[in-house]
Each structure stands twice: as structure tokens, then as C-alpha cells.
C-alpha positions as a printed NumPy array, in Angstrom:
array([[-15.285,  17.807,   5.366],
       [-13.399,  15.099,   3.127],
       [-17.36 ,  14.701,   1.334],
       [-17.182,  18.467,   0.619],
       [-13.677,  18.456,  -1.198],
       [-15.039,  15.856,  -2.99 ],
       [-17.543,  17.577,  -4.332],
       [-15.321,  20.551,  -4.987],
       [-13.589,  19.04 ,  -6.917],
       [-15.422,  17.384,  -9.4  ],
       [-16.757,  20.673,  -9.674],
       [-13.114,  21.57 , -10.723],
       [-12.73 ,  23.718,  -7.765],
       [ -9.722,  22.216,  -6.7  ],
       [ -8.166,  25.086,  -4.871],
       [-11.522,  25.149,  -2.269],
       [-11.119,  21.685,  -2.265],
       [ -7.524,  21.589,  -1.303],
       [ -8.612,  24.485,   1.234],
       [-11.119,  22.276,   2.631],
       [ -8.565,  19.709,   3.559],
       [ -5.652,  22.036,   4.493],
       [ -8.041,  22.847,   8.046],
       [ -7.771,  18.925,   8.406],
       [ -4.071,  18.664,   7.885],
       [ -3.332,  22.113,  10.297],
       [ -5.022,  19.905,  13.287],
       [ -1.686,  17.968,  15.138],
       [ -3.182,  14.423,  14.662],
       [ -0.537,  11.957,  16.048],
       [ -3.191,   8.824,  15.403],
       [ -1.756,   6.569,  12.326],
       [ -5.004,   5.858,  11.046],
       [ -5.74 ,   9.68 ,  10.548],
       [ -2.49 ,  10.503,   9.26 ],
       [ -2.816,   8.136,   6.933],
       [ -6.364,   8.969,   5.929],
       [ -5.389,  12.621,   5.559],
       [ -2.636,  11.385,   3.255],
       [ -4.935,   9.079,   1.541],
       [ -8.275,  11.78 ,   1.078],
       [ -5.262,  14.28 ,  -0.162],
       [ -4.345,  11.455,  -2.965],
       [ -8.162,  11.016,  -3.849],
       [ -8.824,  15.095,  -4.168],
       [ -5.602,  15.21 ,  -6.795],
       [ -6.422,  12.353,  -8.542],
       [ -9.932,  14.078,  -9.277],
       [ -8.351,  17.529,  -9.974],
       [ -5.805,  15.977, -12.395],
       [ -2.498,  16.391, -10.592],
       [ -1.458,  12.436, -10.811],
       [  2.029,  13.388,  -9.671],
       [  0.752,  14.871,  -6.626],
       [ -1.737,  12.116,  -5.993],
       [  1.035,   9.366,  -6.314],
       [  2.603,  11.631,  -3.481],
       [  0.504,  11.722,  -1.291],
       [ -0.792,   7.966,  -1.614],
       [  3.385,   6.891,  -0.866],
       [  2.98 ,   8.903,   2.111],
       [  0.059,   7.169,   3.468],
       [  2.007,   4.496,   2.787],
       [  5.143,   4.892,   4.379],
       [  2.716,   6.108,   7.718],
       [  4.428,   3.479,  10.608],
       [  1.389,   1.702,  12.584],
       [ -1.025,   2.816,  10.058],
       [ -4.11 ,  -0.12 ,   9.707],
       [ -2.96 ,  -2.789,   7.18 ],
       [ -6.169,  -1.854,   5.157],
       [ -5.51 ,   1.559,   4.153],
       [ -2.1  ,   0.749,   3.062],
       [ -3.601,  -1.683,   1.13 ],
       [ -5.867,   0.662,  -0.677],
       [ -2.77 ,   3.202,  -1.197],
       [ -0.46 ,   0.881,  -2.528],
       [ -3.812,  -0.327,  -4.851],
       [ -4.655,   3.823,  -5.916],
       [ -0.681,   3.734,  -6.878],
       [ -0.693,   0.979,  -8.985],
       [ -3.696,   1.521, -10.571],
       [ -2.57 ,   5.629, -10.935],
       [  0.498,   4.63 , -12.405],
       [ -1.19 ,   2.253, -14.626],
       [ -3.016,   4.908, -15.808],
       [ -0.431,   7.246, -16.228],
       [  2.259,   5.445, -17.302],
       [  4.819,   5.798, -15.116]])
């Protein structure tokens, strides 16, 4: 699913992609890892689509996910920096 909102996306078909990933976040995941991966392919889809504040968002989410794997907060506090690098703020 998270491959298909990909490509959605950088088809600029960011509302199907954002649909695409809605049906992931509606399922009650209680698992760290996937709450954080939600949080992080969220980040990744509005990064692509443009919307930097709402990437930046969703990647301080992932980070602030208790239990989540040391790895993935890695690469979210990584997609911030580098974001806001990019952005400038």
C-alpha cells in the first residue's frame, strides 16, 4: 500500500495518495514500530507532494512514538533535519 502512495504521488496525486494511507492509519495498530512507520510513510508522501510543514509533522510524531525501534527514529530525526535544511526553518 505505502509503494502505491508513492507512486501517487509523484504522479502529483496526492489526495489518492493520502487516501491510500488513511485505510492504514483507520486500522487500531498499538505496535510502536507501525505507529511509527505510519507516521514516518505519512512524512515521506508530504514531502513528495510538497507540504514540508506537514511532513516535518508527521516525522516529530514518529519521533515522539515511546518504544518505537531506535532506527526509525533515527531516520525521522535525519528526514527533519535534512527537511528543515531544505526549507529553512
Amino acid at each position: 500500500m505505502t509503494s502505491r502512495a508513492k507512486i501517487f504521488a509523484s504522479q502529483e496525486k496526492g489526495a489518492e495518495a493520502l487516501s491510500d494511507l488513511e485505510k492504514l492509519a483507520k486500522i487500531e495498530v498499538k505496535d510502536a514500530y507501525w505507529l511509527c512507520a505510519i507516521q514516518l510513510w505519512y512524512g515521506q508522501i508530504y514531502e513528495i507532494i510538497g507540504k514540508n510543514t506537514e511532513a516535518l509533522e508527521s516525522y516529530r510524531k514518529a519521533t515522539a512514538i515511546e518504544k518505537a525501534p531506535v532506527d526509525m527514529i533515527k531516520e525521522a530525526n535525519q528526514r527533519i533535519t535534512d527537511l528543515e535544511k531544505k526549507t529553512g526553518k
